[in-house]
C-alpha positions in Angstrom: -0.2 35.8 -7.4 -0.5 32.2 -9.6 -3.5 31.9 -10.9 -5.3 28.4 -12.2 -7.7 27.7 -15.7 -8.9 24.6 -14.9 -9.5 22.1 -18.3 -10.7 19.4 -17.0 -14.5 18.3 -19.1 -15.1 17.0 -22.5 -12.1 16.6 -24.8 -12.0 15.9 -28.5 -11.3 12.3 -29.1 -9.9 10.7 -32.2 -8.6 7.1 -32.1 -8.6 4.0 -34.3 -10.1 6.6 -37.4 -13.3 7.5 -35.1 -13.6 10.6 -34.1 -15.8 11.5 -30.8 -15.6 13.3 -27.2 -14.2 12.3 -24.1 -14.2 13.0 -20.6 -11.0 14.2 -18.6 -9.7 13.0 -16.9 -10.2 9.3 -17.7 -8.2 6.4 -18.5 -9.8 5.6 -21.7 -10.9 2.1 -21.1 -13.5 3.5 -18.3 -14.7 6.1 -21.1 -15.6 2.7 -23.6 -12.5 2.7 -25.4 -10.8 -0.6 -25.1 -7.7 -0.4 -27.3 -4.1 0.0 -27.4 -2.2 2.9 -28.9 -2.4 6.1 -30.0 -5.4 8.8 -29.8 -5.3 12.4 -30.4 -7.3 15.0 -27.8 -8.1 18.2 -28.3 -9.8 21.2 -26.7 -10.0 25.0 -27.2 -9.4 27.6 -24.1 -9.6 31.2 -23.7 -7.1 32.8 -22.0 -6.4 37.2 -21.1 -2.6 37.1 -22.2 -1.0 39.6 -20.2 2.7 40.3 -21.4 3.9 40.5 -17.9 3.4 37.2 -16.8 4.1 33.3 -17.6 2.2 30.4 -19.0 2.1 26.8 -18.8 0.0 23.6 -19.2 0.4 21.0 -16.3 -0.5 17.7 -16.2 -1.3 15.5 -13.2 -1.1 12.0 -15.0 -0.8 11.1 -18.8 -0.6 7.4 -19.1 1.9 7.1 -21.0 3.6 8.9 -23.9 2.2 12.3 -24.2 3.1 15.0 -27.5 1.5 18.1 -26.2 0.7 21.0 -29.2 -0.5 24.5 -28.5 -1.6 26.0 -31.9 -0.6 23.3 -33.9 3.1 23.8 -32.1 4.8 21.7 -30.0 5.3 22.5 -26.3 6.6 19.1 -25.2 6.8 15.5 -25.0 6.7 13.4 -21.7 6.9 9.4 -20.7 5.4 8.0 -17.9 1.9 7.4 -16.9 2.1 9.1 -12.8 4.5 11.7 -12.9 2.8 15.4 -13.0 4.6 17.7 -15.9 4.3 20.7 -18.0 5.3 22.9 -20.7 6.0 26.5 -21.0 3.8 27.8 -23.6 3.9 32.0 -23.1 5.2 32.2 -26.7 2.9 29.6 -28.0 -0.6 30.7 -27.1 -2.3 34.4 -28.0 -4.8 36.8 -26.2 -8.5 35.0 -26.7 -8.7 31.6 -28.1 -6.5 28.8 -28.3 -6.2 25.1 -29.0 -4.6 22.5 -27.2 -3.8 19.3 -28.5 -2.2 16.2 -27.0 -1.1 12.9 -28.4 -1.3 10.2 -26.6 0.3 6.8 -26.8 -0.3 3.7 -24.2 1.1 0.7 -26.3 0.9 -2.9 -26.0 4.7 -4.0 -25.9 5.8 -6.7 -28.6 5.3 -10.4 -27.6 8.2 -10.7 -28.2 9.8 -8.6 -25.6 7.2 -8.9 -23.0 7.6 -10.1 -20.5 11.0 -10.5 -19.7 12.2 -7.4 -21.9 9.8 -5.2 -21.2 10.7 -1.0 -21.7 7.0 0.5 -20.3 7.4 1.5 -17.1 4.1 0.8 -15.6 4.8 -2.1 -13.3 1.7 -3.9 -12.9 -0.3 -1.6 -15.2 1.2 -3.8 -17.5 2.3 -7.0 -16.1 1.0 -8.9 -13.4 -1.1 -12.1 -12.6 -3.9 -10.2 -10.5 -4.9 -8.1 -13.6 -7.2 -8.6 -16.2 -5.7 -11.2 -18.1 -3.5 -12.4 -15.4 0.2 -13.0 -16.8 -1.0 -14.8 -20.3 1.5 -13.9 -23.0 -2.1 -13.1 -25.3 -4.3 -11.8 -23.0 -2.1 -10.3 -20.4 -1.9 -6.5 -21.6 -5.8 -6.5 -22.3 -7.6 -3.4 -20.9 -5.2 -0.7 -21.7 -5.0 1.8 -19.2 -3.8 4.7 -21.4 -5.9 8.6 -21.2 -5.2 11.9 -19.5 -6.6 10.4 -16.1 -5.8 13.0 -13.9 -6.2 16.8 -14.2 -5.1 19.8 -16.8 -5.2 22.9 -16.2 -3.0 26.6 -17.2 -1.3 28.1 -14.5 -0.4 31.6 -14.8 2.6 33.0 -12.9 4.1 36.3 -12.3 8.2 37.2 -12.4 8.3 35.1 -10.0 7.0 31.6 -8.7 7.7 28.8 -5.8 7.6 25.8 -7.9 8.1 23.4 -5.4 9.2 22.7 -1.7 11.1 19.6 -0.3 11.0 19.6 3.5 13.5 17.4 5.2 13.0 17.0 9.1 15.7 15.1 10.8 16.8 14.2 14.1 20.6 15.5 15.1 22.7 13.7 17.1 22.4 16.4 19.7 18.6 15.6 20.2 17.4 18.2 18.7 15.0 18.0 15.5 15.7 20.4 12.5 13.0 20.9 9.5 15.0 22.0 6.6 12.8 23.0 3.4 14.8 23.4 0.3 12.5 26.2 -2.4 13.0 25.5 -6.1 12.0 29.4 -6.7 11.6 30.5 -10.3 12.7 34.3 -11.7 11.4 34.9 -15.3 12.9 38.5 -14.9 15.7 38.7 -17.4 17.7 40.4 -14.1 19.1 39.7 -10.8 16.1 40.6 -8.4 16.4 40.9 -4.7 13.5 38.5 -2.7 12.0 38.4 0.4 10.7 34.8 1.6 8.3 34.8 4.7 7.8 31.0 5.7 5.9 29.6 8.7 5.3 26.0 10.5 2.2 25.5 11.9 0.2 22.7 13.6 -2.3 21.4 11.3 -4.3 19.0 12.9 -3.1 19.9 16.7 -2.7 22.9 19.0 0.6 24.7 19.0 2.7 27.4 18.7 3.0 29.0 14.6 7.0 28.9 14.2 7.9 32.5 11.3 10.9 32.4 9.5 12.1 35.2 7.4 15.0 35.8 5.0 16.3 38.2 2.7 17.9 36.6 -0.6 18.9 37.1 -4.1 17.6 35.4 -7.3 19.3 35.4 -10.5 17.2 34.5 -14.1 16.2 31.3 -14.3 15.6 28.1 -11.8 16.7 29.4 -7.7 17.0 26.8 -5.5 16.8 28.4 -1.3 17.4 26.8 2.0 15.5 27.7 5.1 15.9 25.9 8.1 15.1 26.1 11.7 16.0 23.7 14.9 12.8 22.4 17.1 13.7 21.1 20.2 10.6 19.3 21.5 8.3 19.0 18.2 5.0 16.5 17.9 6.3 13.5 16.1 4.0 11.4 13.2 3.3 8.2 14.5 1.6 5.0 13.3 -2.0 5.0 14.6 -0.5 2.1 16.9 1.8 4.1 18.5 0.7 7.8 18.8 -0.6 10.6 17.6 -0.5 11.3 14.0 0.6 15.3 14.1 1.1 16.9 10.8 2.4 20.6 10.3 1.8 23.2 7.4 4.9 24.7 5.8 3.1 28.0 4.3 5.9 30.0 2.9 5.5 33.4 -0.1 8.2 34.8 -2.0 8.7 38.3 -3.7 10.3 39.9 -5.9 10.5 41.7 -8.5 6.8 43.1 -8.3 5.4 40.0 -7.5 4.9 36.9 -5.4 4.2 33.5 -5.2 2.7 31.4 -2.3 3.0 27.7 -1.7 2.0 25.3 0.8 1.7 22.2 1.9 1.8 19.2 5.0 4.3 17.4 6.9 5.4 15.0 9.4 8.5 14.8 11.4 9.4 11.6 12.1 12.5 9.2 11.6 12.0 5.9 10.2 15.4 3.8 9.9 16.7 0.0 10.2 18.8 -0.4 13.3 22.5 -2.4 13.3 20.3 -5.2 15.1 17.7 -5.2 12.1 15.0 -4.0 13.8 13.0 -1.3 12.4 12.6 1.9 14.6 10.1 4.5 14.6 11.7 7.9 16.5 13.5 5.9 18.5 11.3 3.4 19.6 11.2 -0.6 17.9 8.2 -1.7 15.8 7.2 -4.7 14.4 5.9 -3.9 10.6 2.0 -5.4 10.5 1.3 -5.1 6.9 -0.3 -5.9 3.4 0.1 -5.4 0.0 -2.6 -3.1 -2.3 -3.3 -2.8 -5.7 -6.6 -0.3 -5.0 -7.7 -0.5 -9.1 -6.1 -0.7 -12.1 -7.4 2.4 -13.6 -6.6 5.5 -11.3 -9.3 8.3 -12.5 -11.5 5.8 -11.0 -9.9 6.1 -7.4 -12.2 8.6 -5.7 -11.7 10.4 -2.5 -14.3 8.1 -1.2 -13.2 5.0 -2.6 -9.6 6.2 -1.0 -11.4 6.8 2.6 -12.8 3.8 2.3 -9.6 1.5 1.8 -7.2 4.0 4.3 -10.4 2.8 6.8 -10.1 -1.0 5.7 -6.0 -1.5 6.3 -6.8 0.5 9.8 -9.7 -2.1 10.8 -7.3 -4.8 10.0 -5.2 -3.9 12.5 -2.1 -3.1 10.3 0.4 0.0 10.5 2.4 -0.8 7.5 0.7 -0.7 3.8 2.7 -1.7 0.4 2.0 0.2 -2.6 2.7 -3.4 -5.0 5.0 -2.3 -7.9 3.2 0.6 -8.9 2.7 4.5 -8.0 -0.9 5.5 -7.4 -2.0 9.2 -6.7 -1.1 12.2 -4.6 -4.9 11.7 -2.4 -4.2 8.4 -1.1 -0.8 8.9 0.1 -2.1 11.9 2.0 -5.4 10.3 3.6 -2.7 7.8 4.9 -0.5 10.4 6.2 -3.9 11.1 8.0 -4.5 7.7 9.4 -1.1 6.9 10.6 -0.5 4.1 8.4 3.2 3.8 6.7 3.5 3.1 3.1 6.4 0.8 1.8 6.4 2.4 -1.5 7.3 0.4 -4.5 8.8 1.8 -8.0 6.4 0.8 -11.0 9.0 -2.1 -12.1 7.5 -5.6 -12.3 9.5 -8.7 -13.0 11.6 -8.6 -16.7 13.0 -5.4 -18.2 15.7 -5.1 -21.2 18.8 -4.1 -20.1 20.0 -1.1 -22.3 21.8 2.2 -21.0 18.5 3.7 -23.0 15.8 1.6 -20.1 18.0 1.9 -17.3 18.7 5.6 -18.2 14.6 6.0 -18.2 14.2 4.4 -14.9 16.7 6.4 -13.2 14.8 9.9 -14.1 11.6 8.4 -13.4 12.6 7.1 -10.1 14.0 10.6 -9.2 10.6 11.5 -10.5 9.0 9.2 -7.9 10.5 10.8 -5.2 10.3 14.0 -5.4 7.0 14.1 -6.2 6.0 12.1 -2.9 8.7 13.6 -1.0 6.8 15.8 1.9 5.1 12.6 2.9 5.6 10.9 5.9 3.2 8.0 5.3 6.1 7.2 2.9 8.9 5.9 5.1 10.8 3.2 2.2 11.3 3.4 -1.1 11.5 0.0 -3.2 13.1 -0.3 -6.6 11.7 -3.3 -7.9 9.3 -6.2 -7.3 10.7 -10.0 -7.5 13.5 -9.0 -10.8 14.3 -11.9 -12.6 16.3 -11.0 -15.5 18.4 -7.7 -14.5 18.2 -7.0 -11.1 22.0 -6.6 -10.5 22.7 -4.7 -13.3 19.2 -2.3 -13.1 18.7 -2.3 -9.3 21.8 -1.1 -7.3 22.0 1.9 -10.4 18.0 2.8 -9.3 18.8 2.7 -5.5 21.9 5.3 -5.5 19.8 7.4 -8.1 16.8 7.5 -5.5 19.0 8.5 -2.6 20.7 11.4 -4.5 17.0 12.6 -4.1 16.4 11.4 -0.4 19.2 10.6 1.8 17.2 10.4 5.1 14.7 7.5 4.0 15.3 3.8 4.0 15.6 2.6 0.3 15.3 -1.3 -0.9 16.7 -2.5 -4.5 14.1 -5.2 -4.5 11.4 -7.3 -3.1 13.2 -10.6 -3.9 11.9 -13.7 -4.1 13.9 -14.1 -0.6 11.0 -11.9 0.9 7.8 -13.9 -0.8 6.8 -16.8 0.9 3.8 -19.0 -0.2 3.7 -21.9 1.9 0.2 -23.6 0.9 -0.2 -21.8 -1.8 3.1 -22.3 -4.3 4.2 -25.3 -2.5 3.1 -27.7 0.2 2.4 -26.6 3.6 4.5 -29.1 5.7 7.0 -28.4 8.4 9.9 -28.9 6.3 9.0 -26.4 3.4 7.5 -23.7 6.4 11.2 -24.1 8.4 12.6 -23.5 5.0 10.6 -20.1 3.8 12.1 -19.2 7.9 15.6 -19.9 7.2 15.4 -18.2 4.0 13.7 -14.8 5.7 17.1 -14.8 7.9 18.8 -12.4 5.4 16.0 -10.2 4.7 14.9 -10.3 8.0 11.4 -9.4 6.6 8.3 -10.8 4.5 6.7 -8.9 2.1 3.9 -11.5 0.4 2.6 -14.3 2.2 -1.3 -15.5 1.3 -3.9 -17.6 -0.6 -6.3 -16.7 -3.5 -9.8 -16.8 -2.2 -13.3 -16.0 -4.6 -15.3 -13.2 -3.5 -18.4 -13.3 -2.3 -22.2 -14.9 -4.7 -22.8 -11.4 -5.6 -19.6 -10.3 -6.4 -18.9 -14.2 -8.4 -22.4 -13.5 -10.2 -21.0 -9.7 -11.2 -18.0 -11.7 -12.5 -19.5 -14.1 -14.3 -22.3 -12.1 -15.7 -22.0 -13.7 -19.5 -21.5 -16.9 -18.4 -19.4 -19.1 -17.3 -19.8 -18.8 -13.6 -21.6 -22.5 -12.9 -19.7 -25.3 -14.1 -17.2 -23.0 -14.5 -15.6 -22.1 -17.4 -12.1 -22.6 -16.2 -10.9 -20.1 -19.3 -12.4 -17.4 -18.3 -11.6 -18.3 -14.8 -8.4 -17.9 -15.3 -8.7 -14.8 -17.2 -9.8 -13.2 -14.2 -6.7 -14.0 -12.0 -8.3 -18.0 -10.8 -5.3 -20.3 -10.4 -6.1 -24.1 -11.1 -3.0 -25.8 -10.4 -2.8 -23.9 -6.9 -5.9 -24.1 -5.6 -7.2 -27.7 -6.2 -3.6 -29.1 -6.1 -1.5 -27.5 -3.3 -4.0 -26.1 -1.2 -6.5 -29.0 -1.8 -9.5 -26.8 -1.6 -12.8 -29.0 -2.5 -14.9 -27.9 -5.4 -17.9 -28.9 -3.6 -21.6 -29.9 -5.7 -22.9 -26.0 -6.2 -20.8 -22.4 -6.4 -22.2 -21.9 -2.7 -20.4 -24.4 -1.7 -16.6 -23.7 -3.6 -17.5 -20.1 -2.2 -17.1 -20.9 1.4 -14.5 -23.6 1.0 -12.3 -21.5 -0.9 -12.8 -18.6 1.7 -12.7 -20.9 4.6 -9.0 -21.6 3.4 -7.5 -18.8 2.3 -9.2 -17.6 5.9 -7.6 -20.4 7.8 -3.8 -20.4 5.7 -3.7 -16.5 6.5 -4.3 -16.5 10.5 -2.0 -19.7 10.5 1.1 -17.9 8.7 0.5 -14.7 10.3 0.5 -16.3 13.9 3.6 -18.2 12.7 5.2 -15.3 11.9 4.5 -12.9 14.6 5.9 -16.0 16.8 9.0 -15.3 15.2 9.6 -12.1 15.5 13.3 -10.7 15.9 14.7 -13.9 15.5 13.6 -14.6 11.8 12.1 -11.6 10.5 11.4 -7.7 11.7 8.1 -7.5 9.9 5.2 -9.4 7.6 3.4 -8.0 5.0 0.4 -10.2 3.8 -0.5 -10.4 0.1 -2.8 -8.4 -0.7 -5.8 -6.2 0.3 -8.1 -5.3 -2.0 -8.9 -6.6 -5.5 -7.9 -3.7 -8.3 -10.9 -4.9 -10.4 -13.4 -7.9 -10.6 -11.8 -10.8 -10.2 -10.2 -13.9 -8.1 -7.1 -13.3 -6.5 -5.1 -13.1 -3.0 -6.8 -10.1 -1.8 -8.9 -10.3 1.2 -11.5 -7.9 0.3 -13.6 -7.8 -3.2 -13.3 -5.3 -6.4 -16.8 -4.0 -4.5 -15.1 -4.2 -1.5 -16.2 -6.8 0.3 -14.8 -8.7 2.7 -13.7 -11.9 2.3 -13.6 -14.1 5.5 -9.7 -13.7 5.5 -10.4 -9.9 6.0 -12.0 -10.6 9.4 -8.9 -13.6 9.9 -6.2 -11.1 8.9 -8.1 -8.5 11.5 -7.5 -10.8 14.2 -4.2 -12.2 13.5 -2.9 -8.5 13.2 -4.5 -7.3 16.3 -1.6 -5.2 18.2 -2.1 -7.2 21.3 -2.6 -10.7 20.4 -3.5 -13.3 22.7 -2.7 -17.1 21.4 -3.5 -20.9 22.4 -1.5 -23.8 21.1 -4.3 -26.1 20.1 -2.0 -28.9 19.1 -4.7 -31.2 17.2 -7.8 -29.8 14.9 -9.7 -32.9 15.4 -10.1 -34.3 18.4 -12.7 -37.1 19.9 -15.3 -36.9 22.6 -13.8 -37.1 25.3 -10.4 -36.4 23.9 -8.1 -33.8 25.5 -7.6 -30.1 23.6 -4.1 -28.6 23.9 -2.4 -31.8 25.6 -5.2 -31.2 28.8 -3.5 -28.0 29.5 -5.3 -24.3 29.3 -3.3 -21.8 30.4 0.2 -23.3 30.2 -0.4 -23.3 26.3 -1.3 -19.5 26.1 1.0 -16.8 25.1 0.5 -12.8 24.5 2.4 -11.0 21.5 2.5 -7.4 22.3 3.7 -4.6 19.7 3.2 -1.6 21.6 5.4 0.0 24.2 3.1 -0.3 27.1 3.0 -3.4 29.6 -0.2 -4.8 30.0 -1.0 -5.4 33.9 -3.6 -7.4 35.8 -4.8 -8.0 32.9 -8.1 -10.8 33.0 -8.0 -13.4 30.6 -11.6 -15.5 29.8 -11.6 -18.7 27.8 -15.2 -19.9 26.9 -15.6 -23.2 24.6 -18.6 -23.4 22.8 -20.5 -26.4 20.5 -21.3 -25.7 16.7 -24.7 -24.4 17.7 -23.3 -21.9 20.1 -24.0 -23.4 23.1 -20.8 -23.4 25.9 -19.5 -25.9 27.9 -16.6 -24.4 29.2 -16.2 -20.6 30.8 -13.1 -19.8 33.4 -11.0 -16.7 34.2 -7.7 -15.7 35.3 -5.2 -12.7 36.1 -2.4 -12.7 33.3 0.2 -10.7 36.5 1.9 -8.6 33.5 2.0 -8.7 29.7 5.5 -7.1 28.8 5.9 -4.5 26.2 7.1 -5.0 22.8 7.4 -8.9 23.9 6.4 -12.4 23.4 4.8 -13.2 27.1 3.8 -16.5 28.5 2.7 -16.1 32.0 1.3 -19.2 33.1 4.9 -21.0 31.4 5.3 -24.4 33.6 6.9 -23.6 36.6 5.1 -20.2 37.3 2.1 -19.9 39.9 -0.6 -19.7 37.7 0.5 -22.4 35.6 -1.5 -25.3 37.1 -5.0 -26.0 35.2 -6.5 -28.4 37.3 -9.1 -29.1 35.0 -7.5 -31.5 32.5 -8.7 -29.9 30.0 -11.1 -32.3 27.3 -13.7 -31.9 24.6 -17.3 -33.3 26.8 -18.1 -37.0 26.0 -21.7 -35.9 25.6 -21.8 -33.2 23.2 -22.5 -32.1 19.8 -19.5 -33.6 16.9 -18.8 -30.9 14.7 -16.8 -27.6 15.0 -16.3 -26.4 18.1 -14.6 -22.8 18.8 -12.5 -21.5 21.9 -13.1 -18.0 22.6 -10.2 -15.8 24.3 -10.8 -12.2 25.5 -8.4 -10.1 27.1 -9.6 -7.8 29.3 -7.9 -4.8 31.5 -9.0 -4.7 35.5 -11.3 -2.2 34.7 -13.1 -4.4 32.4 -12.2 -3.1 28.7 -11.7 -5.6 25.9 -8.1 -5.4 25.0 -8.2 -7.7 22.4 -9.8 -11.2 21.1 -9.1 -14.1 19.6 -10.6 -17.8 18.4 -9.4 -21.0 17.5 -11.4 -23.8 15.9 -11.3 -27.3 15.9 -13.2 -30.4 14.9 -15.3 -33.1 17.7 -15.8 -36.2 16.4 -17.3 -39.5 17.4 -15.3 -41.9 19.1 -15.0 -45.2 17.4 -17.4 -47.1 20.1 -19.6 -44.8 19.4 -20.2 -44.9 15.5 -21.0 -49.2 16.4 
């Protein structure tokens, strides 16, 4: 059987003439190193050579050129910082001690090619405007995120060894589901050798029957690649956390031959994800409306821990969302997993962000480490689209198309995008003016797509996390340079969205959150309200902050939320109950919604399960809490996978009788409807609030 020396620990560490130790894995800046280039690390093993059996060093992640020496002789080179490689080094090492050294090179790219020419692939490792530095041609490659930051470790192999398995379930168009798992299977027999391969599929997280397959097959020297396939009639299907149940199954499968064997394993889903000839997207066979957001989770990956990973798979599921977009980068095998776990699907972008050159040498690159991508995510069902490139600007028609056709001679079954375009970014309030004719616009425009993919406001985190931030200075005035240095946009946020500065940080705290807070539930409500005609699917921008600073996200660096967290949570609720307020302010007195109460309500439901007898509260309450209006009513039905209005003019329960109006003694200030939906037993289906300001009527203020 394989067997595993782990290296992971202290490394020898020479870079920029110092010479020192370092922990792996570690991208290098979180290890104190903060520089660009080239450092040497080195380590000594032991290993019990046996002659009858196969070495290599594998690497999980090497960020981003890696020369790898055994003995002072080279085993390999590699380029790519998420990709996992390795080297064959049986004739390199001996019985006992050895040495293994590694060069490794994370560059800054020239000025003068960066950004628009850039030939790192690293997406927004490298370039983006919510990392440190933001997008400044001087400061916007600081913090290098080179360093071995994932694991090494020798792997020892018999005459033979399962590499790797790609499992392929897929519905046929007799109704029947068959898993296909293709086995890269290597022979280092210098002879044909006859093999036995015992496979199984079992239910991993679910009760069920254990499915054997066995087959009798040949292998000839060198790389094998072996088919096994078996037909499932009525299998559990992987479904969004919104939907179903999220069953995975184990593929456990061994090989021998020649003496030996090899095992491998690993998890699955079957599902089937695709875009239907009316746009819509479909989930084994049934619509679904894409709820989404984008996520950066940090910008240095050995710092992503299991917890830290638990912890954000938790936060896109409390917000209500079943879609998540990895944002022009590829993070690490754990996460995609925990959401394979939690039901959530991953749009899955390629690590290309804005402006690459556009030599057969770059695109030549991107094509292998695409394939790369892939395969190395492929068993995945979290993972239901790939995504070539995020908003191209300089060579999207010549890069693009090339990078999609390479991805699907990997994976034929999954959906695969060139690009999210500027066509799928909409910034209403944010990059332009929020007025009817530029929102009507950003709709017209999401015609083609048929889908939004960033939408959203900066927003600063919370006093703590500001203070954290702003540590050596700057924090209060602000020190608009290093503002923007962490990600703070000036122009947009005094200028466009108008937010006030306020006497005190306290204050600029809860405007700016107030905002981005209000601008998200706004858009997001917009959107849902146009579902199927204008777009099959919204995916805010973005999550989480990727390290400590002021950006879009909703929730902090230290991960905490932001008040558009808890506004995104309600806007994305799966059952979604909405009033048209009409006006935001309105006088004593004054009428709210045009006098009428349930004739302005309406009910978005994603799911596939009609919502009956459903009871429907509205209270209104003053700024101190206090109500002044509290009535009930039966919604009849709320369709499935529809836009309902039940009390529309016209329908028996459409008449108010109550003419509806703000109190002419009461409290000015904000006052808050409160809708709850409720089933006829009594359980809270879902909630919703709208705010609006009371002011004094003009007799009164004389």
């Amino acid at each position: 059987m394989d067997k595993k020396t782990v290296l992971n620990g202290r490394w020898g560490f020479a870079g920029r003439g110092n010479k020192t130790t370092i922990n792996v894995p570690a991208n290098w800046y979180l290890e104190g190193r903060d520089f660009a280039g080239e450092a040497v690390y080195s380590r000594e093993f032991r290993i019990k050579k046996r002659a009858d059996r196969r070495y290599f060093i594998c690497f999980k992640g090497v960020d981003y050129f890696a020369d790898v020496y055994i003995n002072s002789k080279k085993a390999g080179a590699h380029e790519g910082y998420f990709q996992e490689f390795r080297f064959d080094i049986t004739g390199l090492i001996k019985d006992g001690l050895n040495e293994a050294r590694v060069a490794v090179n994370s560059p800054k790219e020239d000025i003068k090619i960066w950004p628009d020419k850039k030939i790192l692939i690293k997406g927004i490792f490298n370039h983006h405007d919510a990392r440190p530095g933001s997008w400044d041609p001087r400061y916007g490659q600081d913090r290098n995120t080179g360093g071995i930051w994932n694991d090494v470790y020798i792997k020892e192999c018999a005459a033979v060894e399962v590499e790797r398995v790609k499992i392929t379930p897929q519905l046929k168009s007799d109704g029947v589901w068959n898993v296909t798992a293709e086995l890269f299977i290597n022979n280092y027999s210098q002879s044909y050798e006859d093999a036995v391969i015992e496979a199984a599929v079992s239910p991993h997280n679910f009760k069920g029957k254990r499915i054997k397959i066995s087959k009798k097959t040949g292998l000839t020297p060198g790389l094998n690649r072996v088919i096994v396939s078996r037909d499932m009639a009525s299998p559990k299907l992987w479904w969004t956390w919104d939907m179903g149940a999220r069953n995975l199954y184990s593929f456990d499968c061994a090989v021998e031959a020649a003496g030996a064997k090899s095992a491998w394993s690993d998890t699955f889903g079957i599902r089937e994800f695709k875009r239907g000839g009316d746009k819509c997207w479909y989930l084994n066979g049934k619509r679904i409306f894409l709820r989404g957001s984008n996520i950066i989770p940090v910008q240095f990956l050995s710092e992503y821990s299991d917890k830290m990973i638990k912890r954000d798979a938790a936060l896109i599921r409390e917000a209500n969302l079943n879609m998540i977009r990895v944002h022009a980068h590829v993070n690490r095998q754990e996460f995609y997993r925990e959401l394979d776990r939690e039901g959530i699907m991953v749009w899955q972008d390629f690590a290309l962000q804005w402006g690459y050159e556009t030599s057969g040498s770059f695109m030549e690159n991107a094509s292998s480490q695409i394939k790369d991508m892939v395969n190395l995510f492929y068993n995945r069902p979290s993972i239901v689209l790939w995504c070539c490139h995020n908003e191209p600007w300089v060579n999207e028609k010549q890069l693009d198309p090339v990078l999609k056709k390479r991805a699907a001679e990997e994976d034929p079954v999954r959906v695969i995008e060139e690009a999210s375009d500027f066509k799928q970014h909409h910034y209403p309030g944010w990059y332009y003016d929020y007025t009817g004719a530029n929102t009507q616009q950003s709709l017209e425009t999401t015609k083609t797509p048929f889908i939004v993919t960033e939408y959203g406001a900066q927003a600063l985190p919370c006093l703590e996390t500001m203070k954290k931030i702003f540590a050596g200075g700057g924090l209060w005035p602000p020190d608009w340079k290093k503002w923007a240095y962490h990600d703070f946009q000036y122009e947009q946020t005094f200028n466009i969205a108008g937010v006030r500065q306020g006497d005190s940080i306290e204050e600029f705290v809860e405007n700016s959150q107030q905002y981005q807070a209000a601008l998200i539930k706004e858009l997001t409500e917009l959107y849902r309200l146009a579902r199927y005609q204008y777009l099959n699917g919204l995916l805010h921008f973005m999550m989480v902050e990727c390290w400590p600073s002021i950006t879009w996200a909703v929730v902090d660096y230290y991960r905490l939320p932001k008040k558009g967290f808890y506004a995104l949570k309600e806007a994305m609720q799966p059952i979604y109950p909405g009033y048209r307020l009409m006006t935001k302010k309105i006088s004593k007195g004054g009428q709210i919604g045009w006098g009428m109460l349930w004739r302005m309500m309406f009910f978005i439901n994603d799911t596939h399960c009609a919502v009956k007898n459903a009871r429907v509260k509205v209270v209104i309450t003053d700024g101190a809490g206090r109500a002044y209006f509290n009535k009930s009513k039966t919604a009849g039905i709320i369709e499935a996978d529809s836009i309902s209005t039940p009390f529309e003019a016209g329908s028996k329960d459409s008449k108010d009788n109550d003419n509806l109006k703000v109190p002419e003694k009461c409290a000015a200030g904000t006052h808050t409807i409160h809708i709850t939906l409720a089933s006829a037993k009594g359980r809270v289906i879902a909630s919703n609030s709208y705010s609006f300001t009371v002011t004094e009527k003009p007799d009164d203020k004389s």
